[in-house]
N, C-alpha and C positions, 0 to 999 in steps of 0.2 A: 849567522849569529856567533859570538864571541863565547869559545869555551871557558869560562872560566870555573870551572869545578875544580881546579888545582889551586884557585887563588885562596891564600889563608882570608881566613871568615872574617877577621877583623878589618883587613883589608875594606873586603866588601862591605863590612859596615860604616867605615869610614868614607868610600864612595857613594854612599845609600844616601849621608847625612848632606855631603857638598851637592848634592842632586836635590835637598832639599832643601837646602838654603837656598842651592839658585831658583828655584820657582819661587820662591818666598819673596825674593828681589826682584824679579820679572815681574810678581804679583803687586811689589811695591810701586814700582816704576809705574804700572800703568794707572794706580790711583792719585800720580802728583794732584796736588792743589784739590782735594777732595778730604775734607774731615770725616773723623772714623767714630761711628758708634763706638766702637770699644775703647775709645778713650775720654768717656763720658765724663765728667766732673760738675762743678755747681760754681755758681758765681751767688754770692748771698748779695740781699741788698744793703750791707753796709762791706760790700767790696773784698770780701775775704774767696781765696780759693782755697775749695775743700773739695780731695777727692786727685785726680789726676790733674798734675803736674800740667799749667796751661803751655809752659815754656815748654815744654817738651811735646805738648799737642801740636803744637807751631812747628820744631822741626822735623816733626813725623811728617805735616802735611807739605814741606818743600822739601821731602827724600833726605836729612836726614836721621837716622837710626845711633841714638845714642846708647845701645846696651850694650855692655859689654863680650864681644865676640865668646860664645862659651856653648861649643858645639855639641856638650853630655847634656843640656836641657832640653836641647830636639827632642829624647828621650821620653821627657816631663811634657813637652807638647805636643806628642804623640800618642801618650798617656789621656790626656783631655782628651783627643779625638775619638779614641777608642772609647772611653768611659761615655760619650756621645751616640757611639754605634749602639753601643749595650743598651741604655735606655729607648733605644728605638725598638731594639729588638721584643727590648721588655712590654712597653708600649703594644707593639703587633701581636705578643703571643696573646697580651689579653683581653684582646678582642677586638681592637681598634684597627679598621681598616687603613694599609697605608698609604690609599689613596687619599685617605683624608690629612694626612701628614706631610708639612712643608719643613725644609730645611734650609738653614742661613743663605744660600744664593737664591733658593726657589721660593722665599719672603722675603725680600729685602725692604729696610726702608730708607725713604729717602724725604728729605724738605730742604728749603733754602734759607739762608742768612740774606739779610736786607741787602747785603749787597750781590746775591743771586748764587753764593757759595753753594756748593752741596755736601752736606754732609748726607751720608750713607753708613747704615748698619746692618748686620747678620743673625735676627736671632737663633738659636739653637736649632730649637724644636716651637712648632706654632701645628696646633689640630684646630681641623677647621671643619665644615659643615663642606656637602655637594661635592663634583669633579670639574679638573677643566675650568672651564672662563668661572663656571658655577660656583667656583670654592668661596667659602666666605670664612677669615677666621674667628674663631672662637676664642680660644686661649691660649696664650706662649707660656713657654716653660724655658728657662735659662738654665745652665749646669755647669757647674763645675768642682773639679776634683780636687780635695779635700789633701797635699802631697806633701803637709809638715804636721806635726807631733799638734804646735799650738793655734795652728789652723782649727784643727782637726776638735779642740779643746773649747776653741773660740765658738764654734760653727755649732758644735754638735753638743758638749756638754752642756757650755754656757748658754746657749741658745742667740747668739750674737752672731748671724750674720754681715758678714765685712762690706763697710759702709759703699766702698768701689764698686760693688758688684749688685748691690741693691738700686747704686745710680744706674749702672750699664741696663740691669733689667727693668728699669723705669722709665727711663730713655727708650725701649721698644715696647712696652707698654703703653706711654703714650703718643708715641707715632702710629701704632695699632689700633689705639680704643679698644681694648682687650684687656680682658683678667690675665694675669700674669702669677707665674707660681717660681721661684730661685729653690733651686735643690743642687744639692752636694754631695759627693758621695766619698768615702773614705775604704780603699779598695786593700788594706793592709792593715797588718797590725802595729801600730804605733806603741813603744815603748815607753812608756812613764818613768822617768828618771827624778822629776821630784816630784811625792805623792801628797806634799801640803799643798799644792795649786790646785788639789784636784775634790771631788765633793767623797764623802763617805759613805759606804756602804746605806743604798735606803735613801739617802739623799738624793733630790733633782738631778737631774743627767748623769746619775751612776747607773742607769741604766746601759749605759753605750761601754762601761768599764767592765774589767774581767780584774778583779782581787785576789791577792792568794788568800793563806788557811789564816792568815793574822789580822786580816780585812785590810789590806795594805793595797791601795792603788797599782797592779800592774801594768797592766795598756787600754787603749783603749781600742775594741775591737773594731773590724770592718760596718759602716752603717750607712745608710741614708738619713738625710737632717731637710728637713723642707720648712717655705718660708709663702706664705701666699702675700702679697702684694694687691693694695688698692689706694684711691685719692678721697682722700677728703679735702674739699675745698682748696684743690690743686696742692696739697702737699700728698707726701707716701705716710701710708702707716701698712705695718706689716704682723703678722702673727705666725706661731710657729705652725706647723702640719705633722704629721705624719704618727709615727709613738708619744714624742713629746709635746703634744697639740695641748695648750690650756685655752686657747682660744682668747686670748690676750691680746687686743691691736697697741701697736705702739707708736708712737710715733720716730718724723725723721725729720732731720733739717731738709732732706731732700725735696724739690718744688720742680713744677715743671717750668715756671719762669728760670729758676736758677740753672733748669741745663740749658734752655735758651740763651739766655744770658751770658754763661761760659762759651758756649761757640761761636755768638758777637765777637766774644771778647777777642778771640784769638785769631779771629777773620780780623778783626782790628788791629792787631798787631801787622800786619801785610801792609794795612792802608793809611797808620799813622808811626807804624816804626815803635811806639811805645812799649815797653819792657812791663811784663806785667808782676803782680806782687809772685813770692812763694806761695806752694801750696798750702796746705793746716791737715793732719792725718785725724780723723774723728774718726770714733765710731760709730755705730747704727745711730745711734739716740741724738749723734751730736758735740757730746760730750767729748775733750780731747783726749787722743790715741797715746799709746806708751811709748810710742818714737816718734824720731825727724824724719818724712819722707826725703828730706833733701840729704841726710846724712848717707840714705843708700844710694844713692843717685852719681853714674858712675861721671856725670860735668859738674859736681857740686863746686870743684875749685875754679872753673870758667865763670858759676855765678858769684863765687866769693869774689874773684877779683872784679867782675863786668855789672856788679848789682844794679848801678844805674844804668846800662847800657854803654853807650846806644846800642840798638839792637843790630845794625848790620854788623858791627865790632864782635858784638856778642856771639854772634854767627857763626861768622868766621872763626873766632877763636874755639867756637864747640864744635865746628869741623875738624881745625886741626888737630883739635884733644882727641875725638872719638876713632879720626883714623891714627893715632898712634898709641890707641888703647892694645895694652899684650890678649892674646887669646887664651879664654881660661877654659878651667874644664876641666871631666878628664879623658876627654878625643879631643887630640890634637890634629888637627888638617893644614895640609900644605893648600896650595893655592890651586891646585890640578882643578 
């Protein structure tokens, strides 16, 4: 084995991270031509895409990766995993055996597209009943970490869970037939820099804020925000949980025809070449988001110029853009 105790630390954190990208890629390579639960979206029936980006669900599933190379997020997605462990642990200490708990490879789902595609998902966390062949599940829990200021505001003050994430955990809710629960968690204190966005001492979701002596919005402290999930008449409605429970269901443009629909759509992009519309950024209820998902989107000028296609042109030209995109961040890696 390789001494490296002399090597400077940063070094080795920068070796830790190109070790984890390459499994990342190995991981990718072997799921070619296989759609991903995690990039759940909606197809409405008057043709609108809401939710993840169908153009970019397409070249996920022919390998390629349009984000922009930016090796200080591993961090951020490492941060998810961990925040993943801990609720297991949480889970186990309180009494739940963890025999009865499955984890995203040890549940997976899977169905096919009419023309025999497979799309496949990971949920979280799913507790289940028995062992062995025996297990049967009961409920999934989705999770995820709470890692900006208006995330954190959105999720937990307002009580707005983010419409993507309510698809992704519905999409395994109904490949499951299982209650499903989306929880959050905000592992830091977020600093409040402007305190008119935010509710007043006493006010709805000032519980999750810490004020100074003047009642002035400071931050907003570390918390859990939960969201439980069910269907009425094949759409989602959802209600809050946990401190901030009013027991409120709400509705969502979210359906289970519409994530069917969406992964048609984009297994059809393969078999007719056809370019399909932009996405629409909504939130929970539906109603339009505060931004353009295409404005963050690092081939927005491959669709500006290729809007109509064709698609193989389109392709091609958001291969060459993505491999001569700079590498951000702030760990920079060579190519070792």
């Amino acid at each position: 084995m390789t001494d490296l105790s002399n090597t400077p630390t940063y070094s080795l954190v920068q070796a830790g991270i190109r070790h984890m990208q390459r499994e990342h890629d190995e991981k990718e390579q072997q799921k070619l031509g296989v759609l991903r639960g995690g990039n759940t979206g909606i197809l409405t029936a008057d043709g609108r895409i809401l939710g993840k980006c169908a153009r970019q669900t397409y070249l996920r599933l022919i390998g390629v990766d349009c984000d922009q190379e930016d090796a200080s997020r591993e961090f951020m997605f490492a941060a998810g995993r961990t925040n993943e462990d801990s609720w297991m642990d949480l889970l186990i200490r309180s009494g739940i055996s963890a025999n009865s708990i499955r984890r995203e490879e040890e549940v997976p789902i899977s169905w096919t597209t009419k023309s025999g595609r497979l799309v496949t998902g990971r949920p979280d966390i799913v507790i289940g009943e028995g062992e062995g062949a025996a297990w049967v599940p009961k409920k999934g829990i989705e999770l995820k970490l709470a890692s900006s200021l208006w995330t954190a505001r959105d999720v937990a003050v307002k009580g707005e869970p983010k419409a993507m994430h309510l698809m992704q955990a519905a999409h395994y809710a109904w490949q499951l037939n299982v209650p499903f629960e989306l929880w959050y968690a905000g592992r830091a204190d977020f600093e409040i820099s402007y305190a008119n966005f935010f509710p007043k001492q006493g006010e709805p979701g000032s519980e999750f804020i810490q004020y100074n002596d003047q009642g002035k919005a400071r931050k907003i402290r570390p918390f859990i925000a939960g969201y439980e999930l069910a269907w009425a008449n094949g759409s989602l409605i959802y209600r809050r949980l946990g401190p901030a429970a009013d027991g409120q269901w709400k509705g969502t443009p979210i359906t289970q025809q519409g994530i069917r629909d969406y992964y048609e759509l984009v297994d059809s992009m393969v078999l007719t070449g056809v370019m399909p519309p932009r996405p629409q950024n909504v939130i929970a209820s539906g109603e339009k988001g505060g931004y353009s998902i295409c404005d963050y989107c690092p081939i927005k000028a491959v669709c500006d110029k290729r809007e109509k296609g064709p698609l193989d042109v389109w392709v091609k030209e958001a291969k060459a853009w993505t491999a001569g995109l700079p590498a951000m961040g702030s760990f920079l890696l060579d190519s070792k």
